[in-house]
N, C-alpha and C positions, 0 to 999 in steps of 0.2 A: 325709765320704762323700757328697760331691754326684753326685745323679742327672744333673746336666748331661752334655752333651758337646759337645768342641769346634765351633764352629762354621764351622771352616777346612774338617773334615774328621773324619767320625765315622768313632770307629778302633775299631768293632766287636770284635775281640781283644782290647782292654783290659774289656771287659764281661765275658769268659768267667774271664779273670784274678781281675775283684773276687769271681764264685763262689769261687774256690780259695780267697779271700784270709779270704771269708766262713765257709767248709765251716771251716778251722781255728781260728775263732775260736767257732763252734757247738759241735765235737767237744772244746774244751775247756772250755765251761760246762756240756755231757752229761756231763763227768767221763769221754768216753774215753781210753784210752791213745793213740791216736793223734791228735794234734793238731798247730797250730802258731800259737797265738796273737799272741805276742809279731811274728812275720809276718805275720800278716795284718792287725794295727791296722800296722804302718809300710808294707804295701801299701797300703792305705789313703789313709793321711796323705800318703805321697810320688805317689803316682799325684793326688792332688788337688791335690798342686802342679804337679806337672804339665800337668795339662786347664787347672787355671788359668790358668799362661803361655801355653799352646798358645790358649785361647779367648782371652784380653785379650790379646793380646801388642801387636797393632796399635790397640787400642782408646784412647782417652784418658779415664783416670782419675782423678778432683779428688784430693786431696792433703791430708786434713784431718783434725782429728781429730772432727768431725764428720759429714765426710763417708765416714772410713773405719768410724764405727760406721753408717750409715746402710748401705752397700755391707755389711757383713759380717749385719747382723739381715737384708736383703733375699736375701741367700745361704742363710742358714739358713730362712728363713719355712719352705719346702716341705715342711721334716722337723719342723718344730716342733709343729704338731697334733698329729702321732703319736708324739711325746715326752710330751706333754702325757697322752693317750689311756694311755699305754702306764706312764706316771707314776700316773696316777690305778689303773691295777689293780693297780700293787706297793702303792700306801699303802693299798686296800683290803687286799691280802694282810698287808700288816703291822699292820694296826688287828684284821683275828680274829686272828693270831696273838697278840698284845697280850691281848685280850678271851678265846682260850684259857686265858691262861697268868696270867691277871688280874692285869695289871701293865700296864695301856695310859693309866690315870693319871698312873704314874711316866712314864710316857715320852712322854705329849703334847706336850710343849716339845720335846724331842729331834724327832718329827716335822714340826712346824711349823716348825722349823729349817730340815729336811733339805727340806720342800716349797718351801722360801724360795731356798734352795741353787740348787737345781733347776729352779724355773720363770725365775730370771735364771741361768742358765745359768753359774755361778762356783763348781760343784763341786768343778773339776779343781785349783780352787790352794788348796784345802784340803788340809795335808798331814796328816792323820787319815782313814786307810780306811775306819771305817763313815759317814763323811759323801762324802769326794769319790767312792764308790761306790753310797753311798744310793739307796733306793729303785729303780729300774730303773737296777741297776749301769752297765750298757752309754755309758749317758746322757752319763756321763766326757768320752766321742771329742767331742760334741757341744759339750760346753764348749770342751774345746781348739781345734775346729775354727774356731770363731768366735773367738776370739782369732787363728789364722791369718790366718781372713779380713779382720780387721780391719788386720793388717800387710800386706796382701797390696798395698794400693795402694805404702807404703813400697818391699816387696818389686820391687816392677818396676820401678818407677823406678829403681832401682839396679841390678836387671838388663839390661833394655833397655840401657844406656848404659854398659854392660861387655862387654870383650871374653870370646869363650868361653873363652880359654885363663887368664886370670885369675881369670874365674865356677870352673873346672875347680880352683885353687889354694885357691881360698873353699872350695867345698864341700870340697876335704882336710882344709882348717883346722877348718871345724866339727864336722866328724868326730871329731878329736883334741883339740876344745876340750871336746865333750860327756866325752870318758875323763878328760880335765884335773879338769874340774870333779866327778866324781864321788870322786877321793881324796879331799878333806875331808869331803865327805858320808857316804863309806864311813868314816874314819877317829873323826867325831863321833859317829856312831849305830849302823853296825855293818852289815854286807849283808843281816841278816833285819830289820831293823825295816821299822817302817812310812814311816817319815819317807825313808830312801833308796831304798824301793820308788817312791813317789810320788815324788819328786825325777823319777826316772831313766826313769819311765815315763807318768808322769800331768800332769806341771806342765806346764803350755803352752809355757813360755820354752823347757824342755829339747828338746819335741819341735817345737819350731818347726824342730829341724835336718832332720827327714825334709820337713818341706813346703819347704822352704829349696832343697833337693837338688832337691826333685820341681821344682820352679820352670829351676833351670837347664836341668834335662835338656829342659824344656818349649819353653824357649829354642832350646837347641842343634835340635832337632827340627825347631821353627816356621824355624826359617832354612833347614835343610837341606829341609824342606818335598818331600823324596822319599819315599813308601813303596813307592816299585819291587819288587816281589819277586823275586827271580833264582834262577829255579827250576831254572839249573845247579848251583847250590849247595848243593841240601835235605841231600843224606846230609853234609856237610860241619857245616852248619849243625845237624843232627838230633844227629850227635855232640857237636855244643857244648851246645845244649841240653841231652844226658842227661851231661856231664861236669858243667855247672852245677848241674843237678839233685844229683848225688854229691856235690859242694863244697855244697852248702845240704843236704842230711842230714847233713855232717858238722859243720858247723856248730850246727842244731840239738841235735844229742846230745854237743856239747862238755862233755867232764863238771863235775861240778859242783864235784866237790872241788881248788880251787886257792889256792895259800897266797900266792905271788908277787901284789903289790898293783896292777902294771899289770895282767896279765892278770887278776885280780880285778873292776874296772873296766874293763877294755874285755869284760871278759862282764856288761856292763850292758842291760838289756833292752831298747834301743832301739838303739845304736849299729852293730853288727854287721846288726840286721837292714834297717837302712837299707840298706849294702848289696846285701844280696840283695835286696830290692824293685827295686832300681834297676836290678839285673842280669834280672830277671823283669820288670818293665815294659820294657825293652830287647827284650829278646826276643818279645816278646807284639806290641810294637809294629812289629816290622819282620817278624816270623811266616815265617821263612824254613825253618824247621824241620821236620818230621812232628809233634811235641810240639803245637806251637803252632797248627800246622792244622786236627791233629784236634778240639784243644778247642775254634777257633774255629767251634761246632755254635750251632745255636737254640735250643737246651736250656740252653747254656750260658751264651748271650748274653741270654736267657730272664733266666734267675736272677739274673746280672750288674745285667741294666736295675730288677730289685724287691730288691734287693740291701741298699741303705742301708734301708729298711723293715724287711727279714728281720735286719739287726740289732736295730734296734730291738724287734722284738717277741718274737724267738725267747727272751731271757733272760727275758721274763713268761712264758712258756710253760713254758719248764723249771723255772723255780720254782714252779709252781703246781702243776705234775706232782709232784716232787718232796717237795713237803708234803703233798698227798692222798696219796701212798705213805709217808711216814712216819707220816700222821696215821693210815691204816689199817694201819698195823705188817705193809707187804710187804714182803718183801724180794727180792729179784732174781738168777737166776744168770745168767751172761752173756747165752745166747740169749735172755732175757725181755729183759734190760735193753738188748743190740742193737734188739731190737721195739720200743720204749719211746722210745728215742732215732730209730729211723726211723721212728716214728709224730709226735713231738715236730719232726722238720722237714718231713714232709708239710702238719701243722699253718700251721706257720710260714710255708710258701710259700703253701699256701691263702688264708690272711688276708693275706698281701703281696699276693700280686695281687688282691686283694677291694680295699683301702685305693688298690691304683695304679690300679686302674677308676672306684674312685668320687671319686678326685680326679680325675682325666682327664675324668668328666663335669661332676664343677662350674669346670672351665677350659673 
């Protein structure tokens, strides 16, 4: 979730976009019912390949495997404090809980595990839930993202030096490679474990196929280097958009109960919404629409620019909420728990843009 942007050309709509991408990833650690998670980490991850190609594309990048961790730790630096920060109050939260429940002896090693996890950034290839979610669960993205970064010099080089319409045959392939690979994993463990949860959604390898995708589209863009808008076209374009939108609800509410083992796996929780990302960073990006304009606001673009923060911090926020309400035996009927959860992201943005000021002044 890099704060960057292009430096060709800052595509302000893609800012109002990471809001959307953020609000569904919020509204699903609030426990509301309306959410969209599983899309807004592959908005995410593919819009970051994206900016990626779009910024380096003309750039020359060393080629090493030291020099690809040195380019991927210098990508992350910016968010890392605030992992750290944001780190440090979940292992607080979880040493009183421990100390409540007095059992924080038995599980000191378990923590200083999960601290070890966490501060090298190698949570996400743990295939056991309460580690690669440890502590400020959120944290996951940050692992994978740096492994992304770390292939990202790979990445180009091989892009650059492909044609689109071949780039265009790769990303189908990987598409279909990610269903491929999920039948033995469906078939060894089963779709509710933990072990094909994490495969399909947390391992880096798997989701390197959303920043993979985000890379060519980066490509394709940076050559075609138009963002013309042609505003004979809005009601045309505005129907596409709300048809898109219809084709991505119905997607998200794909039921759940299904027996057949392709369509079992290709309802993997990354595949499908790579996809839609891609169809939503398209649209966002070229904003020919009424959809896309109106969002393109400063509230939105606002939110967008403190965005990777408001990840990070909004899941300490709701956990802490959430244990002072249980630890005071409240319980909540909806209109309380709406107030709760719209107090919980006021919060959240408060301290974003607190953390994006007072970095902004020690730069």
């Amino acid at each position: 979730m890099s704060t960057e942007t292009p430096t060709k050309e800052k595509i302000a709509s893609l800012q109002a976009l990471r809001t959307f991408a953020f609000l569904g990833i919020f509204l699903r650690h609030a426990d509301c019912r309306l959410n969209w998670p599983s899309l807004g980490v592959s908005i995410f991850f593919v819009m970051s390949g994206f900016l990626m190609m779009y910024r380096y594309y003309d750039k020359k990048i060393s080629v090493t495997l030291t020099d690809n961790l040195k380019f991927a730790i210098n990508k992350i630096k910016k968010l890392y404090p605030l992992h750290l920060i944001t780190m440090g109050f979940m292992l607080l939260l979880s040493i009183i809980i421990f100390l409540y429940q007095g059992n924080l002896a038995q599980n000191i090693l378990n923590l200083i595990f999960k601290i070890g996890l966490n501060i090298s950034l190698t949570q996400s290839w743990v295939p056991k839930s309460d580690l690669n979610v440890s502590l400020n669960g959120v944290s996951w993205y940050l692992s994978a993202t740096l492994f992304m970064y770390f292939m990202f010099p790979y990445i180009k080089k091989l892009i650059v030096s492909t044609k689109r319409t071949t780039l265009l045959f790769w990303g189908i392939i990987t598409l279909l490679l990610q269903v491929v690979l999920c039948i033995p994993m469906l078939y060894i463990f089963g779709d509710n474990s933990e072990a094909y949860i994490w495969f399909m959604y947390q391992f880096p390898i798997f989701r390197l196929g959303d920043f993979f995708v985000g890379c060519i589209m980066g490509k394709i863009f940076r050559e075609k280097g138009n963002f013309e808008q042609d505003k004979n076209n809005i009601v045309l374009w505005t129907v596409i958009e709300f048809g898109f939108a219809v084709v991505s609800l119905i997607i998200l509410l794909w039921p759940v109960n299904i027996d057949f083992v392709l369509l079992k796996v290709a309802k993997n929780w990354t595949t499908r919404y790579i996809l839609l990302a891609a169809g939503w960073i398209y649209l966002f990006v070229i904003k020919k629409g009424l959809f896309t304009k109106l969002c393109d606001n400063k509230v939105f673009v606002f939110l967008g620019n403190i965005s990777a923060y408001m990840f990070l911090i909004h899941y300490v926020i709701i956990r802490y909420t959430s244990n002072i309400l249980e630890y005071m035996d409240i319980s909540l009927n909806v209109w309380e728990k709406s107030v709760v959860i719209i107090g919980e992201l006021i919060v959240t943005i408060a301290l974003s843009t607190l953390f994006s000021r007072i970095r902004i002044k020690k730069e």
